[in-house]
Every structure is written in structure tokens, then in C-alpha cells.
FIPA-813727 format. One record per residue: x, y, z of N, C-alpha, C, O in turn; residue number from 1. Coordinates in steps of 0.05 Angstrom, whole numbers, plus 32768, in hexadecimal, padded with zeros to 4 digits. Example, Ala and Ser with C-alpha at 12.3 -4.5 7.8 and 13.67 -1.06 7.14 Angstrom:
// residues 2
R; n.X; n.Y; n.Z; ca.X; ca.Y; ca.Z; c.X; c.Y; c.Z; o.X; o.Y; o.Z; vexdo
R; 8108; 7F8E; 809C; 80F6; 7FA6; 809C; 8108; 7FBE; 809C; 811D; 7FBE; 80A9; 1;
R; 8101; 7FD3; 808E; 8111; 7FEB; 808F; 8102; 8001; 809D; 810C; 8017; 80A1; 2;
END
This chain:
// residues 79
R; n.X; n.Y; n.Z; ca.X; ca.Y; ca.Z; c.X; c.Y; c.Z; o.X; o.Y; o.Z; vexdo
R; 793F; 7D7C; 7C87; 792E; 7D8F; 7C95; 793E; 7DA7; 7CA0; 7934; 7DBC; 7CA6; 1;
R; 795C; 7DA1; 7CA1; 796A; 7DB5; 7CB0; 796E; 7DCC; 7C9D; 7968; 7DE3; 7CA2; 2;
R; 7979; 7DC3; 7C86; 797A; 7DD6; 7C6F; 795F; 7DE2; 7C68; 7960; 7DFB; 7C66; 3;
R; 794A; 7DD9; 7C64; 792C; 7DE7; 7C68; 792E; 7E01; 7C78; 792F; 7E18; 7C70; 4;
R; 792F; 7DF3; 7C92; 792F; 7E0C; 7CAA; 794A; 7E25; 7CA5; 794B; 7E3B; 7CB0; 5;
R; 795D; 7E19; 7C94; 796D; 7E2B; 7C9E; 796D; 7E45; 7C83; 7978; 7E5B; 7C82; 6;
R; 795B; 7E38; 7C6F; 7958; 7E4C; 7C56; 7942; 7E5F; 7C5D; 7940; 7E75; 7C53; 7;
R; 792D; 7E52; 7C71; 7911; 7E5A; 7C69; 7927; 7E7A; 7C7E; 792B; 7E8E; 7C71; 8;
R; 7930; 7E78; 7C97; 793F; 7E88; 7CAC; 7945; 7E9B; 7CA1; 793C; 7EB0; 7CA9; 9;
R; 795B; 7E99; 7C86; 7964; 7EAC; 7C74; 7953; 7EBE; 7C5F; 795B; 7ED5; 7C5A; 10;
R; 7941; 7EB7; 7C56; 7932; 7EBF; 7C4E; 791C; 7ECF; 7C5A; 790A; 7EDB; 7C4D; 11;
R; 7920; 7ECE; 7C7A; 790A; 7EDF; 7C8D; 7915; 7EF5; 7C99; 7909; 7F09; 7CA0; 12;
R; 7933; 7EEF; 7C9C; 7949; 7F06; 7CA2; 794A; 7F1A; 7C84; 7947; 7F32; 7C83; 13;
R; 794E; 7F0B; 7C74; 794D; 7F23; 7C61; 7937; 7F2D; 7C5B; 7939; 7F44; 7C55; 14;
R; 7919; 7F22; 7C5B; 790A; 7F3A; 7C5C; 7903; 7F4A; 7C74; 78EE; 7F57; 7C75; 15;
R; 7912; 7F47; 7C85; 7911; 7F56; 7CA2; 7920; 7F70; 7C99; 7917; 7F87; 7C9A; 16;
R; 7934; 7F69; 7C93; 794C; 7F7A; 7C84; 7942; 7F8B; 7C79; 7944; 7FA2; 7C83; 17;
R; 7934; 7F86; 7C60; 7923; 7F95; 7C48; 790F; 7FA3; 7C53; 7907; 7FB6; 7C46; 18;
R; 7905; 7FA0; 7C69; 78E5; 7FAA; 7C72; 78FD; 7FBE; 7C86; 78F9; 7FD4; 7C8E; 19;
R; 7909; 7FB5; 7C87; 7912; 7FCE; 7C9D; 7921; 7FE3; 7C89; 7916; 7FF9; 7C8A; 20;
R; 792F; 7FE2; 7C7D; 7936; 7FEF; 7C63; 7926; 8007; 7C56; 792C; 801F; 7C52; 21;
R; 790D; 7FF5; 7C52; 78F8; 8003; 7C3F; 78EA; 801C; 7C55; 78DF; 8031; 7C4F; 22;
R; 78F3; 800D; 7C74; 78E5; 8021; 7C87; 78F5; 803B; 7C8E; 78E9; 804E; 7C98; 23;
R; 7909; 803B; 7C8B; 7923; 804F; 7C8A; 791A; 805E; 7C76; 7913; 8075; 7C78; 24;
R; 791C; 8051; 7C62; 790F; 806F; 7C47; 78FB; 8074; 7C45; 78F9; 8081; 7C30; 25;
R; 78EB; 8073; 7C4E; 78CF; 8071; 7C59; 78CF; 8091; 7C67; 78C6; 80A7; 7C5E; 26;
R; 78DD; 8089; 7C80; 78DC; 809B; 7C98; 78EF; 80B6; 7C93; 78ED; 80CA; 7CA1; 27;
R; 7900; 80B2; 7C7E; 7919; 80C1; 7C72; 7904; 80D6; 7C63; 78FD; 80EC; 7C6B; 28;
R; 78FA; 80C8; 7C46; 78E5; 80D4; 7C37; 78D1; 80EA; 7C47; 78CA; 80FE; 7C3A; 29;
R; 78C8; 80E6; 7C63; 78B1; 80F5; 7C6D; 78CB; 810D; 7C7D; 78C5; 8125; 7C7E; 30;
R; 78DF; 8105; 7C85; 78E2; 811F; 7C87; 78F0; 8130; 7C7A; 7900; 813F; 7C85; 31;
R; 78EB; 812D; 7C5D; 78F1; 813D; 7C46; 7914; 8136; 7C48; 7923; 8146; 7C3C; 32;
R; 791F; 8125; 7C54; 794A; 8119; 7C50; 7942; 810B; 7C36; 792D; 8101; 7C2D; 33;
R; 7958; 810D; 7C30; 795E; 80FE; 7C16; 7976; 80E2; 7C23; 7987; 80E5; 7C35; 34;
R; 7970; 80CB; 7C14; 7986; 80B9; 7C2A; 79A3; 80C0; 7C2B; 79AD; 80CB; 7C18; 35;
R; 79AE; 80BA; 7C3C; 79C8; 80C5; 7C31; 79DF; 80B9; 7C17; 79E0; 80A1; 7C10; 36;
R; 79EB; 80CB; 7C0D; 79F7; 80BC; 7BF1; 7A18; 80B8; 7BFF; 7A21; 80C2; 7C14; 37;
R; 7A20; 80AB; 7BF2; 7A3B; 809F; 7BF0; 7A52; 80B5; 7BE4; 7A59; 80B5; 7BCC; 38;
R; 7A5C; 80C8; 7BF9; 7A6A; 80DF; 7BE5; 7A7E; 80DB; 7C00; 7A7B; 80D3; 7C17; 39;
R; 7A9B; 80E8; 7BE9; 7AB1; 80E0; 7BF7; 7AB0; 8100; 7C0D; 7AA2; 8113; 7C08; 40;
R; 7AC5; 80FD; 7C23; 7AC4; 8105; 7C32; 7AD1; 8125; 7C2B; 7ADF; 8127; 7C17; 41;
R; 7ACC; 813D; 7C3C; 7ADC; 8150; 7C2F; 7AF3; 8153; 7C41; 7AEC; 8158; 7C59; 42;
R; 7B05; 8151; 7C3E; 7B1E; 8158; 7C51; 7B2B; 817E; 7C4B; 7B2A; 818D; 7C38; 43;
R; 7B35; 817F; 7C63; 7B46; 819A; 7C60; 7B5E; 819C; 7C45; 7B6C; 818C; 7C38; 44;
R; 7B5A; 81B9; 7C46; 7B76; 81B5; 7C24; 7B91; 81B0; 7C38; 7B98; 81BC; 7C4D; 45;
R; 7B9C; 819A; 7C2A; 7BBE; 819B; 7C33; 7BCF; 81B0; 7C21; 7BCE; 81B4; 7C09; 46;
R; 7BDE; 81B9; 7C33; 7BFF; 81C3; 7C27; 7C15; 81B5; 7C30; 7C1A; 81A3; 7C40; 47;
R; 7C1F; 81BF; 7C25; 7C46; 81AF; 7C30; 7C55; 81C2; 7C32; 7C56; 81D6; 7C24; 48;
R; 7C62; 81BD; 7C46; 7C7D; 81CB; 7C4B; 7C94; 81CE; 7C3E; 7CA5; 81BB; 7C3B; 49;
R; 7C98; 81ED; 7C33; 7CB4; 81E4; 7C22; 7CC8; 81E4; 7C37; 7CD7; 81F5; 7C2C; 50;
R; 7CD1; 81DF; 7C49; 7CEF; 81D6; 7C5C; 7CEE; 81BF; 7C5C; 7D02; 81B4; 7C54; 51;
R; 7CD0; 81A7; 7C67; 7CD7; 818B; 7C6E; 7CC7; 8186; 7C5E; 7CCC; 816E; 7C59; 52;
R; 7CB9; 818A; 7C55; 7CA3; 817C; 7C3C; 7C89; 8171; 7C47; 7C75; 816E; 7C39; 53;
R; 7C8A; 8169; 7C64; 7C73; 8164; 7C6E; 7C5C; 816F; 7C62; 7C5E; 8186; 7C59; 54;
R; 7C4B; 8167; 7C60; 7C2A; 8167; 7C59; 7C1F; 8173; 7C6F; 7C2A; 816B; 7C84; 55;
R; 7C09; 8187; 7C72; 7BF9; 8188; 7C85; 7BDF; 81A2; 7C82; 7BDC; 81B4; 7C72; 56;
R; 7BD1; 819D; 7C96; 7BB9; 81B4; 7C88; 7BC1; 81CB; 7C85; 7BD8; 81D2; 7C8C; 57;
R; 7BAB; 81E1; 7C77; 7BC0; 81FB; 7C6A; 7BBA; 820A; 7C89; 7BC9; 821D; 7C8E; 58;
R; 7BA6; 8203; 7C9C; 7B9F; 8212; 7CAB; 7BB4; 8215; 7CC0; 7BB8; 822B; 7CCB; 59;
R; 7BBE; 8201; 7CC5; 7BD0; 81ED; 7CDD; 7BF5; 8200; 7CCD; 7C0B; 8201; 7CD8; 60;
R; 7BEC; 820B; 7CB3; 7C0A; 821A; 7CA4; 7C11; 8235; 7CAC; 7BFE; 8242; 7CB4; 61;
R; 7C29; 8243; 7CAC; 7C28; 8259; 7CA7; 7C36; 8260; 7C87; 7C46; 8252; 7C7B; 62;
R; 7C2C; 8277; 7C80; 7C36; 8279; 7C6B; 7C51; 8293; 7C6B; 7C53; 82A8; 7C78; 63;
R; 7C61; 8289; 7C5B; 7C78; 829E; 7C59; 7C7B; 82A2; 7C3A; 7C6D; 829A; 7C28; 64;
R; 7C8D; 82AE; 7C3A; 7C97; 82BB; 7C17; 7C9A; 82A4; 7C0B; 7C95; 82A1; 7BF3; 65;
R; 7CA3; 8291; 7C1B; 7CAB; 827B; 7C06; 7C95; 8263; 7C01; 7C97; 8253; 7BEE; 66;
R; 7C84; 8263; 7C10; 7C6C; 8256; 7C0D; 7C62; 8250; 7C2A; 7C63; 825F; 7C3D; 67;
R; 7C59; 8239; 7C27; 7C50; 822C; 7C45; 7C64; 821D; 7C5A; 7C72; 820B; 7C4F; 68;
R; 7C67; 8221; 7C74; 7C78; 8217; 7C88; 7C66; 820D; 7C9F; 7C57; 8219; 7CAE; 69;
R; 7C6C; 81F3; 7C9C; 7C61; 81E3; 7CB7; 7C69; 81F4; 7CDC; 7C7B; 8206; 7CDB; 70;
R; 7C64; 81F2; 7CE7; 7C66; 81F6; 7D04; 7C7A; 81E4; 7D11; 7C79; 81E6; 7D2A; 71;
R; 7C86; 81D8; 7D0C; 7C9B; 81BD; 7D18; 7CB6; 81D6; 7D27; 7CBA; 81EB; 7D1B; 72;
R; 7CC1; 81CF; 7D39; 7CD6; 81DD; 7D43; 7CEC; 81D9; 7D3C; 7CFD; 81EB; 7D3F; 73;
R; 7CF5; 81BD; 7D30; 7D0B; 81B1; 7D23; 7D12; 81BE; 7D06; 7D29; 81C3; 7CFD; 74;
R; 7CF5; 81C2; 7CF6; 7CF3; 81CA; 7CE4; 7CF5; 81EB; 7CDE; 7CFF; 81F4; 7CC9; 75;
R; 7CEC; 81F8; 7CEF; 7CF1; 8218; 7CF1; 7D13; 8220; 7CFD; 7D22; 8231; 7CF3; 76;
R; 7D18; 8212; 7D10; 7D39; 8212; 7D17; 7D4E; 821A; 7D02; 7D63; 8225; 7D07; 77;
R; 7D42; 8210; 7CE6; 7D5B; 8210; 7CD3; 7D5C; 8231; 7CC2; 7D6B; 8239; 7CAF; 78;
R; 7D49; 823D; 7CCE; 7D42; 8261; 7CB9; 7D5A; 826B; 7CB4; 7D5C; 8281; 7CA8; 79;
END
């Protein structure tokens, strides 16, 4: 009887699941969203530093003749 009860349980959770599901695209559909899709994230463009090689955004760079230079003080010290 226990296994009875404990299938019929599972089977009421998942269509709880499903009805709630179907009610999400439902409510998505009326206000003209599309659901959302699975797309990778956009990140900032990296550059690197030609002195230490560090990685970092191009924004966070300055640029010189020789390319891009991080902001680090250890790293600018050596000009």
C-alpha cells in the first residue's frame, strides 16, 4: 500500500509541475515574450597586456604604441 501511495504522490507532483509549466507559456504567449532561450552570455572583449600579460577588459586598458597596458603600478614602474 505504501508503494501505491507513494507512486500515485509522484505522479500528482508532476502534473502540478506540467500545469504550472503550460501556465507560464500561457501567460508568456499573451504578452506577446517569447520564452526565454538558452544563449550563452555576452561578456566584455578582453585584451592583454604586452608588459605582464594579464588579461583584462579593453575598457579597464589604455592603449599605447605598443598595444594595450593594464593599469597595475608595479607594471607601469618598469617604462
Amino acid at each position: 500500500m505504501g508503494k501505491l501511495l507513494f507512486w500515485v504522490l509522484i505522479f500528482i507532483v508532476a502534473l502540478i509541475a506540467w500545469r504550472l509549466w503550460n501556465i507560464r507559456q500561457l501567460h508568456l504567449r499573451r504578452r506577446g515574450e517569447s520564452p526565454p532561450k538558452n544563449k550563452p552570455a555576452q561578456g566584455e572583449p578582453m585584451v592583454r597586456c604586452v608588459r605582464c600579460g594579464v588579461f583584462l577588459p579593453r575598457e579597464e586598458a589604455r592603449l599605447t604604441h605598443n598595444g594595450y597596458r593594464c593599469n597595475d603600478e608595479a607594471c607601469n614602474r618598469h617604462d
